[in-house]
N, C-alpha and C positions, 0 to 999 in steps of 0.2 A: 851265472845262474843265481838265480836271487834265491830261493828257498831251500835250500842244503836239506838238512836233518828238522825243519820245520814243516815241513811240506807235508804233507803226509804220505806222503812217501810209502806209503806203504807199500810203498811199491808193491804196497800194499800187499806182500808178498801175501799171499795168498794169493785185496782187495782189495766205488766201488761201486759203484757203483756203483756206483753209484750207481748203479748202477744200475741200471734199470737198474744202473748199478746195479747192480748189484744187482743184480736184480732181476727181478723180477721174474717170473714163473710162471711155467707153463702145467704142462700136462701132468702122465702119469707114465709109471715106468710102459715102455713102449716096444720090450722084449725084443725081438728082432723083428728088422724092417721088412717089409711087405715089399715085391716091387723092384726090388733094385736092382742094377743092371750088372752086367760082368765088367769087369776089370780085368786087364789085360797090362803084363810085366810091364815097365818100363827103367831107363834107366835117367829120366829126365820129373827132376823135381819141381813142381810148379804152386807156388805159396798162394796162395787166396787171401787176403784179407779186408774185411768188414767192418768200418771204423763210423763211430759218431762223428762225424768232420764238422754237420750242421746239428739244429737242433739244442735241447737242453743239458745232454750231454757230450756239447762239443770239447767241454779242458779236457776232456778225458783224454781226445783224440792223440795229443802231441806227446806224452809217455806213451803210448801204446804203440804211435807210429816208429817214434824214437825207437824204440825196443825191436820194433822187425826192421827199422834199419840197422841197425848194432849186430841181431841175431842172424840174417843174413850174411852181412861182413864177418863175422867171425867166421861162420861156418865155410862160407867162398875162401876164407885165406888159409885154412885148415885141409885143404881140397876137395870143397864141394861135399854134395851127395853121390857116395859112386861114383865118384870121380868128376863130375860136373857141377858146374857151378848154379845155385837154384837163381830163379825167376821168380818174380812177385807180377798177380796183378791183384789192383787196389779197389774199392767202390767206397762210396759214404751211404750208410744204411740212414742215416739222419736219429730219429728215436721212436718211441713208440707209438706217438703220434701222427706218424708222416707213414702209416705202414703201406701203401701206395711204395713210397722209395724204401722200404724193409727190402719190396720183392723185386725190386728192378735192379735194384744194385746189387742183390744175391743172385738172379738170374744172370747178371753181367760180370758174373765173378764166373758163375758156372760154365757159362759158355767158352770158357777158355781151359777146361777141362784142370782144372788144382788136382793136384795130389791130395792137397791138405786145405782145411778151412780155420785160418783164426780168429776169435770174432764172432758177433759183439760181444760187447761185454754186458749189455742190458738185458735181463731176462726178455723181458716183455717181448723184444725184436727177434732173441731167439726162438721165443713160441713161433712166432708169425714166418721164421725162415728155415728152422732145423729139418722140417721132413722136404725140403727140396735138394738140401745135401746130404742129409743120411740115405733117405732110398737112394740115388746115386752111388752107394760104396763110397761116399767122401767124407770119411769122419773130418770131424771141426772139434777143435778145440775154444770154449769160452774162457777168456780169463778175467770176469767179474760177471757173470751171470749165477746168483747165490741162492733161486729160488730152492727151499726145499723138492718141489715136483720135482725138479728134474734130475734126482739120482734114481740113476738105473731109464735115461729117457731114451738111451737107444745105446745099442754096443757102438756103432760110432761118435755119439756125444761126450767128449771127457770137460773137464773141467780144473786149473788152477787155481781156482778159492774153491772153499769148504761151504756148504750149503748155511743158507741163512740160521739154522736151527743153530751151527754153531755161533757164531756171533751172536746175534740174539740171547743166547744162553748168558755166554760172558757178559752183554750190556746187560741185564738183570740182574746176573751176581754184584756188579759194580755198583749199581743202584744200591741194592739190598745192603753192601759192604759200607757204604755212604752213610746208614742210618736212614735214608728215606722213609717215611713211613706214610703220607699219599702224594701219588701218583699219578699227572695226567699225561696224556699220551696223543700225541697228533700226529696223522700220517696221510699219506695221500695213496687215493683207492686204485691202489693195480697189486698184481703181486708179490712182488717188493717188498711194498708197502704193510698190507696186510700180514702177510705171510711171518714179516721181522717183530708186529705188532705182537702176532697172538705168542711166539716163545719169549720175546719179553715181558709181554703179561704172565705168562704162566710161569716162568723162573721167581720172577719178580714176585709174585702172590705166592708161590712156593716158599717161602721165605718170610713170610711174614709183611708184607707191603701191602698196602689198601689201594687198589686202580680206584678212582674218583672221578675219571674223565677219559674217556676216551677209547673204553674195551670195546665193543661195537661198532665203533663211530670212524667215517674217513671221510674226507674230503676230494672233493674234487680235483685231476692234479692238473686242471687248467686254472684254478681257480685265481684269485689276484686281491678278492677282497677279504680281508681275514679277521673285520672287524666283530663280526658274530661270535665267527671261532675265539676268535681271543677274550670276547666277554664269556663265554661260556665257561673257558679254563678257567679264569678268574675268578669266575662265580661259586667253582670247585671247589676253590683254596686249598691246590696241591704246595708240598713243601717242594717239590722239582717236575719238570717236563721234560718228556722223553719224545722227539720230533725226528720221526723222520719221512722226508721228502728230497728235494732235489734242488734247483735255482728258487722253488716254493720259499724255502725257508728264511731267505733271507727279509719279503715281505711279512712274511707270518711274526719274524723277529723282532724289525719294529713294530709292528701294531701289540704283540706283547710290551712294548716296552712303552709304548706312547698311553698301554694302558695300567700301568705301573705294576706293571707281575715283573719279577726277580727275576732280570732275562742270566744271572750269572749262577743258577743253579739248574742247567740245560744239560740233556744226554742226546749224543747226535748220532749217525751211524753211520759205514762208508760213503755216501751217497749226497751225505752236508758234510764231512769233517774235514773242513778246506779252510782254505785262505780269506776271512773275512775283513782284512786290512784296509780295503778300499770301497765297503761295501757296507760296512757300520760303524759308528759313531768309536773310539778307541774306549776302552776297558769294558764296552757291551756285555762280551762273554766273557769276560776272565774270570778263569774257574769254573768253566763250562765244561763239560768231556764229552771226547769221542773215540768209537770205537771203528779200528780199519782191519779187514783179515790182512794180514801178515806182516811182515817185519820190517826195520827202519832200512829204508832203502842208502845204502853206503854214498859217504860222500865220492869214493871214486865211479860207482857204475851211475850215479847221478851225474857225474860229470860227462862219462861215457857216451851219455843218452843224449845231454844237451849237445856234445860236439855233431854226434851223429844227425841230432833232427836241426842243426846248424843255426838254431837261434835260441834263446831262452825258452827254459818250461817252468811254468808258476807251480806244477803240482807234477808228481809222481807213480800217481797210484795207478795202477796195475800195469806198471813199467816194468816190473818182476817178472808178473805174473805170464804176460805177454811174450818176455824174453825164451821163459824158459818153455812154455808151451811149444814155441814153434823149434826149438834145440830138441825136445823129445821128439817130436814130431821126424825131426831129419833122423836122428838116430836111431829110431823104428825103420824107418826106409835102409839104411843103413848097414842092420842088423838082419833085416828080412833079405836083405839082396835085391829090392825094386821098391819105385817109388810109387807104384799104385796104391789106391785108396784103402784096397783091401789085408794089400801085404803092411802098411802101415797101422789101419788098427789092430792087427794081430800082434804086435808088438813093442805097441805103445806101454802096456803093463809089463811088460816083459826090462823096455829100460830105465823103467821108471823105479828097478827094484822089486815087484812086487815077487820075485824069485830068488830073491836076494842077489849076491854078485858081488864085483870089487867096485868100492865106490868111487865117484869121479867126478869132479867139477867144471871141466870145463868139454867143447865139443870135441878139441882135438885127440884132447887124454882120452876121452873114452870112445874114440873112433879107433884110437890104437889099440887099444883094450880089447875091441870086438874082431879087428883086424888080427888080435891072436890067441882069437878062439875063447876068451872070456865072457861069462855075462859078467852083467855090470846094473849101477846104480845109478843113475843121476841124481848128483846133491847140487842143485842149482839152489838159485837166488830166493825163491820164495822160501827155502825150508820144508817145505810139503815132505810128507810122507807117501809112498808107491800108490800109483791106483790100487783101489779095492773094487767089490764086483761090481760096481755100479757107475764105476769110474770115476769116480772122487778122490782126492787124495785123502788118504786115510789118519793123515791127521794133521793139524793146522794152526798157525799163531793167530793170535789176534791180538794189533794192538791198539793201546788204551793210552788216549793224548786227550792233552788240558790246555783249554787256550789260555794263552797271556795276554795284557793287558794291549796286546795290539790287535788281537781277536784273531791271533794265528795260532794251530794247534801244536805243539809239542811235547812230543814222543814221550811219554811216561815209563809204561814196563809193556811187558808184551806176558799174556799167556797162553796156555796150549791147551789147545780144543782137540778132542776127540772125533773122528768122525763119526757116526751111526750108521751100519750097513743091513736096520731093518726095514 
């Protein structure tokens, strides 16, 4: 495994998402679903999952997949859900722009009747697939979809990153902690995008920072030629730029730098703060930063992940986030006594802590826990705090890495974001 504690790993405990990483956003809170059908006991768990495989977001895919093969295994050698051992079936939603294959590869997960949905992790792709499995009774869990919209987008929506407003928060405060005093800002137009934009303007101006470029403005995220853009920022004359976009950035990076803007005073966000080693020129960003929701992913569950996805993985992030999603997900079915859609969102809050309980780290310890009449808490890999009513976890790390002079990120400090449950 080449990237250990460099990777950004964030495992991104939370994040990302790039995700639409991260990303990207849909609606509005969506109260309960309209429409859905009954559910009926079962004692047979059946995993769903919805991976970037092609697309813009495809590094994502290989932590993610890693992670439900890892989460899977544990859980099968622990004895199962109720006693059986769970089933996966898999699709590639591709990303936002293929949304044609968003709904055929969610419809093709559907039709095999899941317990549970993990996946994507792109906002954007969730907008376009969420109400095929929520009216269904099939809660899904995202682990990197961070648009703001989406807390409170259905009782079966939950989520392991923290919505963009928190990170966002943090890359503004860091900004503003830097001394930055102006500011331009590039981003590419979906909600992601925008959504990451406007709380890091508004932390960032809260603070005393002058935006110079780029508070209105996005770009195209098919775009490719970034010669205008990069004159314009430059015509700015910000002391740093704050970029975020997705495989965009690495074009956008050099046409900054081919046009002599200071590409080593850059703020990135989960969705760029990768592995740029093979992809620009060496000391480009050093001393560039970026921000991932959650924590440094351990050299041993990194190990864990590449054995399991049985070849190298250059990145990490939302390898956490992934793991532990579909671990709550068992042990709601688990706790309710069946693996139906309905008995599992009913107490997915329940073992995530939000009742408090005796805490637990792993699936088997707190399969035992339940087996003798305890609640309980899961303190998995991301660090998260229990959902809150909107299904968020209630509160979240974010960390903050600095590239070195090989243009790869390393893990700085991590800080802890509040969630907002207005």
């Amino acid at each position: 495994m080449n990237i250990k504690k460099t990777s950004m790993a964030v495992t991104a405990m939370l994040a990302a998402a790039v995700m639409a990483l991260a990303g990207c956003g849909s609606s509005s809170n969506a109260g309960t679903d309209s429409g859905a059908t009954e559910t009926k006991k079962t004692d047979t768990f059946v995993l769903g999952g919805l991976w970037p495989e092609t697309g813009s977001l495809a590094y994502l895919a290989p932590p993610e997949l890693a992670a439900e093969k890892l989460a899977v295994s544990d859980i099968n050698e622990a004895g199962g859900v109720l006693g059986k051992d769970i089933t996966t079936v898999d699709a590639d939603t591709s990303d936002a722009d293929h949304a044609d294959q968003n709904s055929s590869a969610t419809q093709s997960v559907m039709s095999k009747n899941p317990s549970f949905v993990i996946g994507p992790a792109s906002s954007s792709v969730v907008k376009n697939v969420y109400k095929t499995i929520t009216t269904a009774n099939v809660p899904m869990l995202s682990m990197g979809a961070t648009s703001s919209d989406f807390s409170g987008l259905s009782p079966y929506f939950f989520r392991t990153v923290p919505p963009d407003s928190v990170q966002g928060a943090v890359l503004g405060q860091v900004i503003a902690q830097d001394g930055v005093k102006n500011l331009a800002v590039a981003v590419f137009n979906d909600e992601y995008g925008t959504g990451l934009r406007d709380t890091i303007v508004k932390t960032a101006e809260s603070a005393g920072v002058n935006v110079v470029y780029g508070k209105d403005d996005a770009f195209d995220p098919t775009e490719t030629n970034f010669s205008s853009i990069a004159t314009a920022i430059k015509a700015s004359n910000p002391d740093a730029i704050a970029i975020v976009a997705f495989d965009q950035t690495k074009a956008l990076v050099k046409e900054l730098a081919s046009q002599g803007v200071d590409t080593h005073k850059l703020y990135f966000v989960d969705g760029n703060t990768a592995d740029y080693s093979k992809d620009l020129d060496a000391g480009l960003l050093e001393g560039a930063k970026g921000t991932i929701p959650g924590v440094m992913a351990s050299d041993d569950f990194q190990s864990k992940l590449v054995k399991a996805y049985g070849k190298d993985i250059s990145t990490f992030t939302y390898g956490a986030e992934t793991y532990d999603g579909i671990i709550l997900a068992a042990l709601a079915a688990q706790k309710g006594g069946s693996a139906d859609g309905a008995t599992i969102q009913k107490n997915m809050a329940a073992v995530s802590g939000a009742n408090g309980g005796e805490e637990c780290s792993t699936y088997k310890d707190c399969v035992a826990a339940l087996k003798s009449g305890k609640d309980i808490k899961y303190k998995g890999l991301t660090g998260i705090g229990p959902f809150n009513k909107n299904n968020d976890p209630s509160s979240a790390n974010i960390g903050v890495y600095v590239f070195d002079g090989k243009n790869v990120p390393q893990f700085d400090h991590t800080q802890e974001g509040k969630v907002p449950t207005d």
